[in-house]
C-alpha positions as CSV (number, residue, x, y, z in Angstrom):
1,X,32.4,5.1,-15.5
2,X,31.0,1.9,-13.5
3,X,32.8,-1.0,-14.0
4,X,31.3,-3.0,-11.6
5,X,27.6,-3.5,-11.9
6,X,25.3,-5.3,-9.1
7,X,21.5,-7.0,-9.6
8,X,19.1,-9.0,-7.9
9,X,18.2,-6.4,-4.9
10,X,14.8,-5.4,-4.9
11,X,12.1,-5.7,-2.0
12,X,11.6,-8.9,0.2
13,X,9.5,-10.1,3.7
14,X,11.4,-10.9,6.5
15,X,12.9,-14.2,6.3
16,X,13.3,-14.2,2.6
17,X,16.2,-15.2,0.3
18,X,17.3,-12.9,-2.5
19,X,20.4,-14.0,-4.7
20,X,22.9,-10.9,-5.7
21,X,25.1,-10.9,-8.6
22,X,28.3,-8.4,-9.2
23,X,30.0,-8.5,-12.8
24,X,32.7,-6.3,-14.4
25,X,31.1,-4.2,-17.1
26,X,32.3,-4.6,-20.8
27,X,33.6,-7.5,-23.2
28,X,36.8,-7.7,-21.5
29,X,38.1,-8.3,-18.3
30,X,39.1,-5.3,-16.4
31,X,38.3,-5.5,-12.3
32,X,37.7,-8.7,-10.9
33,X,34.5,-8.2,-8.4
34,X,35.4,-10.1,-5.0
35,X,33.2,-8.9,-2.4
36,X,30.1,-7.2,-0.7
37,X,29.8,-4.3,1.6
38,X,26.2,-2.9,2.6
39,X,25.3,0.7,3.9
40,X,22.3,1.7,5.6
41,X,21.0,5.1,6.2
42,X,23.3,7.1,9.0
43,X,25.0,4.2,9.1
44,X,29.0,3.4,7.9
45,X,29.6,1.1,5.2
46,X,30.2,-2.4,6.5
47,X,31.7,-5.7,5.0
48,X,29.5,-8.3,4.6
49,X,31.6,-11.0,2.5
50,X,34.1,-11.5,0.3
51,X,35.8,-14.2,-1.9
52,X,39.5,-14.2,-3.8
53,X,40.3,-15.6,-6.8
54,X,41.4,-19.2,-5.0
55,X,37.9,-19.5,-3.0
56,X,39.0,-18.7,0.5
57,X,36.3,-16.3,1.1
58,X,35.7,-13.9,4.7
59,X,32.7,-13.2,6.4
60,X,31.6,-10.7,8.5
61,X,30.9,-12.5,11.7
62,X,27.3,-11.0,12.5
63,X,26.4,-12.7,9.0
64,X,28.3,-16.4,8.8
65,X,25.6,-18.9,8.5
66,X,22.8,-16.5,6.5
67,X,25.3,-15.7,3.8
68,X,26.9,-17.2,1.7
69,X,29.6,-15.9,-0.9
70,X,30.8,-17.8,-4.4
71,X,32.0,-16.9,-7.8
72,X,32.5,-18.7,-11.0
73,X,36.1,-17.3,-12.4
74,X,35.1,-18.0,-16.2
75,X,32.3,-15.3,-15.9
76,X,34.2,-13.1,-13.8
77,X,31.3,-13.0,-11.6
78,X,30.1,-12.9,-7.7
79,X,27.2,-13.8,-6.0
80,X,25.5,-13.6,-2.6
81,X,22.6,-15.8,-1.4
82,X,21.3,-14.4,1.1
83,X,18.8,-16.4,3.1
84,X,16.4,-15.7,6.7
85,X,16.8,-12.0,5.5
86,X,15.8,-9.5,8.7
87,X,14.8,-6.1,8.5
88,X,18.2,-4.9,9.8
89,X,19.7,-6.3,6.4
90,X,17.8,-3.6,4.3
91,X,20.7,-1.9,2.6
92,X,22.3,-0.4,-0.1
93,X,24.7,-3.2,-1.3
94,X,27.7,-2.6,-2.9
95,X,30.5,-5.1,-4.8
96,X,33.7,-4.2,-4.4
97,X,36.7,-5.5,-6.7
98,X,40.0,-4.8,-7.9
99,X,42.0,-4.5,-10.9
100,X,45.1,-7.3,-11.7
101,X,43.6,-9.0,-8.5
102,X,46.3,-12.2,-7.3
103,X,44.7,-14.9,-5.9
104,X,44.6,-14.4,-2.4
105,X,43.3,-10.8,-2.4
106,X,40.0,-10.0,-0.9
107,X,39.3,-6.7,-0.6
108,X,39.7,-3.9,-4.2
109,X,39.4,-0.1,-4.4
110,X,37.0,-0.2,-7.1
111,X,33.1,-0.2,-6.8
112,X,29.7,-0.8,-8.3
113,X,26.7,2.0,-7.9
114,X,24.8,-0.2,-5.2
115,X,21.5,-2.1,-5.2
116,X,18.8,-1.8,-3.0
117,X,17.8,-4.5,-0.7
118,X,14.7,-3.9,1.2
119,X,13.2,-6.2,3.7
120,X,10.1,-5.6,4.7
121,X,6.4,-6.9,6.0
């Protein structure tokens, strides 16, 4: 069952902005979402941010500066603004969490079913 569940992906022109949001699914808190990987076609899955419970947050270093990572702890919920979007960010995008996170962790073995980010002319 998904308990992680991503939106905002859909299609976008080059040097577009599209805002992603990652929640855990349900009434009550189970996995706390803390980051963002993306995979491509033929491609491996790569980070592209994440954020811990305390804010420190980590970027992947192709990405600092277009990306930006934050989450609101009351809502349990992620987000990624992503801004001067190229056609080599098109992407399945994926949140990744964990369950009982502390609050230093950044990286969970749970994940959401992906969202599609296209960017495209």
């Amino acid at each position: 069952q998904v308990q992680l569940v991503e939106s905002g992906g859909g299609l976008v022109q080059p040097g577009g902005s599209l805002r992603l949001s990652c929640i855990a699914s349900g009434s009550i808190f189970s996995i706390y979402p803390l980051g963002w990987f993306r995979q491509a076609p033929g491609k491996q899955r790569e980070l592209v941010a994440a954020i811990a419970r305390n804010g420190n947050t980590n970027y992947a270093d192709s990405l600092t500066g277009r990306f930006t990572i934050s989450r609101d702890n009351t809502k349990n919920t992620v987000y990624l603004q992503m801004n001067s979007l190229k056609s080599e960010d098109t992407a399945v995008y994926y949140c990744n969490g964990a369950k009982f996170a502390s609050w230093v962790q950044l990286r969970g073995d749970y994940w959401g079913q992906g969202t599609q980010v296209t960017v495209s002319s």
